[in-house]
C-alpha positions as CSV (number, residue, x, y, z in Angstrom):
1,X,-176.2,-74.6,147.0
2,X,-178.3,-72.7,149.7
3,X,-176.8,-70.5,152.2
4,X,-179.5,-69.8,155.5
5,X,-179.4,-68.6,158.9
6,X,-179.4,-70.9,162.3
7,X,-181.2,-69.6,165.2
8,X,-181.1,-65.7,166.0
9,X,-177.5,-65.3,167.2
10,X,-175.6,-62.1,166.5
11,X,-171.9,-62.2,167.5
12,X,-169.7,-59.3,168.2
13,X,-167.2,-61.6,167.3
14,X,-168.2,-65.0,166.0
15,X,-165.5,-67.3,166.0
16,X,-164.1,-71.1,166.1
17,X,-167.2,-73.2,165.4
18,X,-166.7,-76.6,166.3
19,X,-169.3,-79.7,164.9
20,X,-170.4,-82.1,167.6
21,X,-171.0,-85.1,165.6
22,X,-171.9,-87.0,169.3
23,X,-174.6,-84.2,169.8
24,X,-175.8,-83.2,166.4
25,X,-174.7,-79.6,167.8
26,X,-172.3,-76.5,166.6
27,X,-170.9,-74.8,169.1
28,X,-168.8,-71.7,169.1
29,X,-167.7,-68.7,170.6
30,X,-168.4,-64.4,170.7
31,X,-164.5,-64.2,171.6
32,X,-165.4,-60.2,172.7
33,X,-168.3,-61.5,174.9
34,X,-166.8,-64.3,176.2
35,X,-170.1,-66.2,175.5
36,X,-169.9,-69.8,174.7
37,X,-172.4,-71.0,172.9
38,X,-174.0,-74.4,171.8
39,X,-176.5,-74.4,169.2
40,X,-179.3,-76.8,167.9
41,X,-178.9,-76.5,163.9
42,X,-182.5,-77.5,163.7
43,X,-184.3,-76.0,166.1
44,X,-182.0,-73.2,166.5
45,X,-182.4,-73.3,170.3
46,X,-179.3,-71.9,172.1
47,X,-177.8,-72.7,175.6
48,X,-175.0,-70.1,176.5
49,X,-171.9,-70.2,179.0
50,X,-170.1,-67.1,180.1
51,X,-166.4,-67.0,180.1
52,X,-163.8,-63.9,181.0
53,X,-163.6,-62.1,178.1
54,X,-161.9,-61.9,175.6
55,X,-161.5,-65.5,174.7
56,X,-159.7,-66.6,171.9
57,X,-160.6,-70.1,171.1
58,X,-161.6,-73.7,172.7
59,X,-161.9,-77.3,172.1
60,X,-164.0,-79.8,173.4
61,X,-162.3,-81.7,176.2
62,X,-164.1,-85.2,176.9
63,X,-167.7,-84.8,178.1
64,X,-168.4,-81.9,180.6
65,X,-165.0,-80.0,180.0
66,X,-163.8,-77.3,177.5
67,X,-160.0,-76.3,176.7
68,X,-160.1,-72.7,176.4
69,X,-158.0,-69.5,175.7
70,X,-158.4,-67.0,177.5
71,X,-156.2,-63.5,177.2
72,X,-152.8,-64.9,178.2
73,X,-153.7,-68.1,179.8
74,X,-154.8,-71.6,179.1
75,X,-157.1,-73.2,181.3
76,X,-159.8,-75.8,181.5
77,X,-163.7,-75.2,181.8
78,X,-166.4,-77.7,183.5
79,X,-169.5,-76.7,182.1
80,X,-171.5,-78.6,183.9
81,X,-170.6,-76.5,187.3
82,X,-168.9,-73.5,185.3
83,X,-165.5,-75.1,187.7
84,X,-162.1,-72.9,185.8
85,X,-159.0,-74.6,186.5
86,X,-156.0,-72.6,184.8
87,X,-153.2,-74.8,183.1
88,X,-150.7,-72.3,182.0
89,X,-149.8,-68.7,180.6
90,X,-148.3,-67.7,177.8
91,X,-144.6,-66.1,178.0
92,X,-145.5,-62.4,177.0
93,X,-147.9,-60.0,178.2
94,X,-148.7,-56.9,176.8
95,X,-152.0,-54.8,176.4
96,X,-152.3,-55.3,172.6
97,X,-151.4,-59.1,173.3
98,X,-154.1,-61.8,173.4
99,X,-154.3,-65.2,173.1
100,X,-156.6,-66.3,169.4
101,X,-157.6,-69.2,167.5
102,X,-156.8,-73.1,168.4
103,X,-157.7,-76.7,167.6
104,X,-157.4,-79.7,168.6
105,X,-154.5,-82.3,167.3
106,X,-154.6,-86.0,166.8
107,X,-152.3,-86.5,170.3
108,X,-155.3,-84.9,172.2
109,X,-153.4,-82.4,172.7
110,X,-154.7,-78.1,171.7
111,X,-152.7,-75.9,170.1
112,X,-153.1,-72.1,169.7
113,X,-151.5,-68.6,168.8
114,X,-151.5,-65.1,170.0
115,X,-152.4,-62.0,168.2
116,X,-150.6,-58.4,168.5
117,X,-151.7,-55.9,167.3
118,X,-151.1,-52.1,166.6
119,X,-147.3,-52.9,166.4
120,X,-145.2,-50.2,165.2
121,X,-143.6,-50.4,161.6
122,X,-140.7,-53.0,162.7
123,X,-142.2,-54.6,165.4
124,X,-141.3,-57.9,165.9
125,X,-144.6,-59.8,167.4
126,X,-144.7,-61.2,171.1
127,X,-146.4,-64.2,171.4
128,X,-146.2,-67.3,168.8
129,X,-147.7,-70.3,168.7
130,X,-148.4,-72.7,171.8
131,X,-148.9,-76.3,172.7
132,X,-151.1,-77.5,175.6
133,X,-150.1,-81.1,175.8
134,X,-152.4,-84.2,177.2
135,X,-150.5,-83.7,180.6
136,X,-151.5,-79.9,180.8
137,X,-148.4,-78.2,180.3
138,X,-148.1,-75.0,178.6
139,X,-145.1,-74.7,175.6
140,X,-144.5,-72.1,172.9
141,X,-143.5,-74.1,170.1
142,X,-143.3,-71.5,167.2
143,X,-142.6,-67.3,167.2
144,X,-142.7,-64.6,164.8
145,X,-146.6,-64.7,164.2
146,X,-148.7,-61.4,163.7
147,X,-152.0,-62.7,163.9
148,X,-152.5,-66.6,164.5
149,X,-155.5,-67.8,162.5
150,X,-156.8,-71.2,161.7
151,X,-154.4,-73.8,163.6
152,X,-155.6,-77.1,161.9
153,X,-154.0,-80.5,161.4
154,X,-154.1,-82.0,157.6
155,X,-156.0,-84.8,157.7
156,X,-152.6,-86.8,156.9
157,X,-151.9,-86.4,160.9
158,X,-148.8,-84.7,160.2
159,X,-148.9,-81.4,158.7
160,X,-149.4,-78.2,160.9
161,X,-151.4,-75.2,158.6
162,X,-151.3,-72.0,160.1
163,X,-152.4,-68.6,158.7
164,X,-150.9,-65.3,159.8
165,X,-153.5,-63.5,159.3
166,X,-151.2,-59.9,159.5
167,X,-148.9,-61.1,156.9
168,X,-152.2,-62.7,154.5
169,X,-150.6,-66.1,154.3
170,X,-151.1,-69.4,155.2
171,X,-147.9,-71.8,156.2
172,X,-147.4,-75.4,156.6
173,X,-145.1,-77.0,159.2
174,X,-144.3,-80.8,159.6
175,X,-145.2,-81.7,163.6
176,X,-143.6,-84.7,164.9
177,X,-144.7,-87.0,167.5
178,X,-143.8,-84.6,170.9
179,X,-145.2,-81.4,169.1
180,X,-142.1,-80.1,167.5
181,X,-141.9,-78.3,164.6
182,X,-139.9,-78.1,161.2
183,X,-139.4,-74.6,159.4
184,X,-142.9,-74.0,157.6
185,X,-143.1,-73.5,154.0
186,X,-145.7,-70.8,152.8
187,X,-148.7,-72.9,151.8
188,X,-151.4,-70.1,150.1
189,X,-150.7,-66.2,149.6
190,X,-154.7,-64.2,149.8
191,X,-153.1,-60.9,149.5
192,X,-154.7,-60.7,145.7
193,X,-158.4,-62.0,147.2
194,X,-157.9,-58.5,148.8
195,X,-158.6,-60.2,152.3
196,X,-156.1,-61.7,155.1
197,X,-157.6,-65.6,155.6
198,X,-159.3,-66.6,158.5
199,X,-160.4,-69.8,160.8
200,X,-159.8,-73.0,158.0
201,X,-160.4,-76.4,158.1
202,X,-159.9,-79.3,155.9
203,X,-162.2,-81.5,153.8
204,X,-162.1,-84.9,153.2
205,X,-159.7,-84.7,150.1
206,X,-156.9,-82.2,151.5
207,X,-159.1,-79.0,150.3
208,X,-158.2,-76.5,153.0
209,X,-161.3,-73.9,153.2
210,X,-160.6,-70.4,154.8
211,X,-162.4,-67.5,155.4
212,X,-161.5,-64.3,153.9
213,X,-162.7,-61.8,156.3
214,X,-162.2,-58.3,154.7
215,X,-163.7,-59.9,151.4
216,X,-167.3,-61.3,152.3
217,X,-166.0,-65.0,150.9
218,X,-165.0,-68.2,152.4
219,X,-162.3,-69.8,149.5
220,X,-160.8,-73.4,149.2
221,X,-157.3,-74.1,148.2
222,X,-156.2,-77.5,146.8
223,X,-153.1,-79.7,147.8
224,X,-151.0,-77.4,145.9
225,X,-152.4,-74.3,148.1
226,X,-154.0,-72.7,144.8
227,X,-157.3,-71.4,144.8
228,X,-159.8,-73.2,143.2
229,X,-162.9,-72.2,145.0
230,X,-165.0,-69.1,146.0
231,X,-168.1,-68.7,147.5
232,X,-169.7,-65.1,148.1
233,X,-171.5,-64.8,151.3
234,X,-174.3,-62.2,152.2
235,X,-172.0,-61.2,155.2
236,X,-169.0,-58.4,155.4
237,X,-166.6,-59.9,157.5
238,X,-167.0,-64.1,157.9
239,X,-164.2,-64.9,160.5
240,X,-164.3,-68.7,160.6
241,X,-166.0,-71.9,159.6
242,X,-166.4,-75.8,159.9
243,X,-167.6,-78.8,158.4
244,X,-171.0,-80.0,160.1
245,X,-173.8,-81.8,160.1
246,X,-174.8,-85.8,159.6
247,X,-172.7,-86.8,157.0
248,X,-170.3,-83.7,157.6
249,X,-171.0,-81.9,154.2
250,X,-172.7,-78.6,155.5
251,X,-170.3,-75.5,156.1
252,X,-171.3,-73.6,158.8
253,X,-169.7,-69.9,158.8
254,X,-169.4,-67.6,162.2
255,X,-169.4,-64.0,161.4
256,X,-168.5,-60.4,162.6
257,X,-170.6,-57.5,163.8
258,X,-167.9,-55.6,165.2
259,X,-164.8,-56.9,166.6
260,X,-163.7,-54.3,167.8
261,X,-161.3,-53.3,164.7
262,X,-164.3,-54.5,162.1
263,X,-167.5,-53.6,162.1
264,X,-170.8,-54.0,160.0
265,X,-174.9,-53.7,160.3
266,X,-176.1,-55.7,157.6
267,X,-178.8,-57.8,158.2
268,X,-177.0,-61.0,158.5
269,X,-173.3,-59.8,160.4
270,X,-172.8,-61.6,163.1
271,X,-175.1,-64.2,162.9
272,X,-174.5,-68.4,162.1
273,X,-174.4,-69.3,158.7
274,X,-175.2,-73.0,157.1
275,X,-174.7,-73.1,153.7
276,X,-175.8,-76.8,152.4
277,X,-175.1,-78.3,149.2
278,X,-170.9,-77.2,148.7
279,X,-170.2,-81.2,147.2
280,X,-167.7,-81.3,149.7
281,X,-167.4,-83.4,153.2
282,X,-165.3,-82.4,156.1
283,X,-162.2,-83.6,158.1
284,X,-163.1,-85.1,161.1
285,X,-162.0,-83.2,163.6
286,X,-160.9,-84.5,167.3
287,X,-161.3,-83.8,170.7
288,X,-159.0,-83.0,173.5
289,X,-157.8,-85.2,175.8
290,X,-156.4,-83.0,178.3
291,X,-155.8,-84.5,181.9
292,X,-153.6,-82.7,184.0
């Protein structure tokens, strides 16, 4: 197993990578920023795209087009014209309220959650969990949820995970076909790893691989959501991570310089990670198919 750097980028706040199997090409996101950014894995030649910050998350949405979150708004993002088109806002607003990470789901459709923070002891959360369906419309489908981390579909096509990053677990929740979903049952607990988990994603075989960012490690966790993998990174705080390359069996690891709540000056925070070699191969992941 090898673990290297791609290109010279150093995130604020490196989040949601997403593999472009079409383009050979990782893109991802400095959510503080509001840079999008694709990257050659090779090369390490970078194109960036500016966004209002902060932004949360995105998905690729047919050719030219991003879904993205912004703070409490959804909206769609032409990059070959920089052409933003708003969809939607979220229910709540609030200063310590922002929209976070998302995915894609096998309906085309993009799902993502809010985080608030500095709530008092008590608190219940604003916010929750939101749909973005292929006709554009906005709907929250889920609420009580500190910190929304890691929305990604099973590879089954039917379970939901979801980590609440505030709470340090991970939940699963069976979607049906319009979006809806069923009570979730808690699927992995990282409160002994000493970290709350991160951005997942899935390989091939149901493994679900999250990052723990407060414990310099991205873990997997089998069907039964018990750990059965760890691998140290040379990194204080990795915040997400994806499946990439040809055959889909390189990880590739976004990571934090300072977030505004976590911060490190090591060498390598903030900067893209490949690490090659894991014996694993990744989920496909889908676009969108968003058209209003």
């Amino acid at each position: 197993m090898r673990i290297e750097r791609i290109g010279t980028v150093r995130a604020a706040l490196g989040e949601c990578p997403v593999w472009d199997a079409a383009g050979n090409r990782l893109w991802m996101l400095d959510c503080r920023s509001g840079q999008l950014l694709r990257i050659d894995p090779d090369s390490g030649e970078t194109r960036i795209w500016e966004l209002p910050p902060p932004v949360g998350s995105f998905a690729l949405n047919g050719q030219d087009e991003i879904i993205v979150a912004l703070k409490e708004s959804f909206a769609l993002y032409r990059l070959s014209d920089g052409a933003l088109r708003t969809l939607g806002r979220i229910d709540d607003s609030h200063p310590h309220l922002r929209l976070n990470d998302g995915a894609p789901l096998p309906d085309g459709s993009f799902v993502a959650g809010t985080m608030h923070i500095h709530r008092q002891e008590g608190e219940p959360p604003l916010g929750g969990l939101y749909r973005v369906d292929p006709a554009g419309q906005v709907a929250r489908i889920a609420q009580g949820l500190g910190v929304v981390n890691g929305p990604v579909m099973h590879p089954d096509g039917r379970h939901l995970h979801v980590c609440d990053s505030a709470r340090r677990q991970g939940y699963r929740y069976r979607m049906d076909t319009q979006g809806g979903l069923s009570a979730p049952d808690i699927y992995i607990d990282t409160e002994a790893l000493g970290s709350a988990p991160d951005g997942c994603c899935f390989d091939s075989e149901g493994g679900l691989w999250t990052a723990l960012v407060h414990a310099a490690a991205i873990a997997r966790f089998d069907a039964d959501g018990k750990l059965d993998r760890r691998i140290d990174l040379p990194v204080a705080h990795p915040a997400s991570l994806c499946f990439g390359g040809p055959d889909l069996s390189d990880i590739f690891v976004t990571t934090i310089s300072d977030s505004g709540r976590l911060a490190a000056k090591g060498p390598l925070d903030g900067a893209l990670l490949r690490i090659r070699g894991v014996g694993a191969a990744g989920a496909p992941r889908g676009r969108c198919r968003i058209r209003p």
